[in-house]
N, C-alpha and C positions, 0 to 999 in steps of 0.2 A: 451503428454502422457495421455492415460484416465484412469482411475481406473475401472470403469463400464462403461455398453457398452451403444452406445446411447439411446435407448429406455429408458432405466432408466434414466438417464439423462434428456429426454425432461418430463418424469414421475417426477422428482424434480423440473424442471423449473414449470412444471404444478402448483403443489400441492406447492409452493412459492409464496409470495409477487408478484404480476407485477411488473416488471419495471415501474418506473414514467417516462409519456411521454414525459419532457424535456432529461430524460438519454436515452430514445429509438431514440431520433434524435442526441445528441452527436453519439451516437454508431453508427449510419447509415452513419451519416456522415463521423465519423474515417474511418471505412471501404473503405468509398466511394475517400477519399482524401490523408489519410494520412497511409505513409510507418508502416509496420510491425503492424497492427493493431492487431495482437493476443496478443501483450502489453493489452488491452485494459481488465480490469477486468473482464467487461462481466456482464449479466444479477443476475447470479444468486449468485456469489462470491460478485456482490458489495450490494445485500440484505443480504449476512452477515454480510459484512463490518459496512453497513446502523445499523443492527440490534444489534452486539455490540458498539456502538457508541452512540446507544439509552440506554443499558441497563446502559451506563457510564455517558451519560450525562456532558460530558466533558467541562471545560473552555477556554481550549486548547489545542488543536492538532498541532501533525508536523507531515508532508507528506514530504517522501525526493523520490522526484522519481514522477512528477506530471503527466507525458506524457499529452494527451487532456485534463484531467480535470473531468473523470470520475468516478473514487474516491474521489480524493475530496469531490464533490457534494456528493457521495454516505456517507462519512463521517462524512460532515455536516447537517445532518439530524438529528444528536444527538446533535447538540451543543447545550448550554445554550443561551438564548436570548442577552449576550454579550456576547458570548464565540466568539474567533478566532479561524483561522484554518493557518496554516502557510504552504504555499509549495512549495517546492524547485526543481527548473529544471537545466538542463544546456542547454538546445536546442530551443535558440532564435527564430525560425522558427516556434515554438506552442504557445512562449504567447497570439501573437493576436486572435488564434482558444481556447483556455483556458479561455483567458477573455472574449470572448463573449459567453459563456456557463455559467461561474461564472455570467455574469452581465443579461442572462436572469433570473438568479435565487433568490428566497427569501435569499441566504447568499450574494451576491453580497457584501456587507462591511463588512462581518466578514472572509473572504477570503483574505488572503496576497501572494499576488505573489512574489518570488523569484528567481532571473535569476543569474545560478552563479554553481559555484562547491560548493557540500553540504560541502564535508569538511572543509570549508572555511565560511561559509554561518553559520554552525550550531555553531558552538561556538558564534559566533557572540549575537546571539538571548538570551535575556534576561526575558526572558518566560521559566516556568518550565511546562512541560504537564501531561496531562490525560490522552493521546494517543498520540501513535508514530505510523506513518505507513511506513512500508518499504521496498521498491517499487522502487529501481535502481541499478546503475553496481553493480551487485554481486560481482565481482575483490574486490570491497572496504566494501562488508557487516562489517568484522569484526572491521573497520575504525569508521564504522557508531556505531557501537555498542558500542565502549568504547569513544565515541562522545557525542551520544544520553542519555546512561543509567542513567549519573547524573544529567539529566534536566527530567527524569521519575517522577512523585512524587510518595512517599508510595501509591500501589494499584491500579496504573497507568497500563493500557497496550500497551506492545510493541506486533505490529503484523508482522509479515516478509512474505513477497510473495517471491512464486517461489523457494521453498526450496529443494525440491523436485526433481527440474532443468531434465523437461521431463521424470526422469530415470538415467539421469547421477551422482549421487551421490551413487549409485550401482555400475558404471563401472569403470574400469583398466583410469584413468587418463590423457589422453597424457601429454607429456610436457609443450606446448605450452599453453594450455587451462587452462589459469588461473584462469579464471572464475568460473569455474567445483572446483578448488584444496581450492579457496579460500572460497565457498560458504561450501563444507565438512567439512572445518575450522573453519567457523561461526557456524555451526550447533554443533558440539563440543563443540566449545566456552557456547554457550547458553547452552545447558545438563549440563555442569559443573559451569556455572556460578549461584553462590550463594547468588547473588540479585534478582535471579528471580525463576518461576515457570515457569515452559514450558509443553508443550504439542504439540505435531506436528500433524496436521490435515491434510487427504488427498483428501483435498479442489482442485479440477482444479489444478495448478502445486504445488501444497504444500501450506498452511498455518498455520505457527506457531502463536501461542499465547503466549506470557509471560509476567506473571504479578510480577510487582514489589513490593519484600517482603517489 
């Protein structure tokens, strides 16, 4: 779904940050190899990512939802000279295209792969962050959310992709489409919840901001 029509659009790619040419060959390549690449953040969504992450300067990050490794990279841009970044997949099939994009890169050992179901994975981790980015099955946002929220620190940001969901958090529901009922839910959830500040941006398919009181 676009908000503005493409001209404008290549008008903000223009007048934006370039892409760094190690994310301009990930992205060639997703395209080129890998299933459902419109997953892929994209040029000009992961120089915002890049760019709150700079103004956070974080110690650590959690990425639940790592697909290629595109974000990531785009997220660790702001880390601190130890800071980690933690991400979390389920689809065996991308580690080895993930870590060889993490390992041409300057964070190559401040990047932690995780293979596994986040809901399972995240309690686990013993790391409180700076940023959370979140970026998988939307069925389970609301999961992720009261998962995530107490490993936030005070002034922490949680960021949510695809909230938006093309348009369909506008329409009539079907039954079946859990994904649609339960992202509505999440978005809810965050407006009323009282740990955080929210703001919803209409970033490419949605991006929320919330920061933690």
């Amino acid at each position: 779904m676009d908000f503005i029509n493409q001209d404008l659009l290549d008008y903000v790619a223009q007048h934006s940050d370039k892409e760094p040419e190690l994310l301009q060959k990930l992205n060639r390549e997703t395209h080129q190899k890998i299933l459902q690449p419109r997953m892929l953040s994209g040029s000009f969504q992961g120089r915002v990512l890049s760019l709150l992450s700079q103004l956070i300067q974080p110690s650590r990050i959690l990425e639940v939802g790592t697909y290629t490794g595109y974000s990531a990279l785009c997220l660790a841009e702001g880390l601190q000279n130890d800071g980690i970044l933690h991400t979390i997949d389920c689809n065996e099939e991308l580690v080895d295209f993930q870590k060889k994009y993490f390992d041409q890169s300057k964070y190559k050992n401040q990047i932690i792969q995780h293979l596994g179901n986040a809901d399972q994975i995240i309690p686990r981790l013993e790391d409180s962050f700076d940023l959370v980015f979140l970026d998988a099955d939307k069925e389970n946002y609301p999961v992720y959310l009261e998962l995530v929220a107490p490993k936030i620190n005070s002034g922490g940001l949680l960021i949510s992709d695809n909230v938006l969901w093309s348009g369909k958090v506008l329409e009539p529901v079907k039954k079946e489409d859990i994904a649609t009922r339960e992202l509505i839910r999440y978005n809810k959830l965050l407006k009323e919840d009282s740990r955080f500040q929210t703001v919803v941006l209409p970033i490419r398919d949605g991006l929320t901001l919330s920061r933690k009181i």
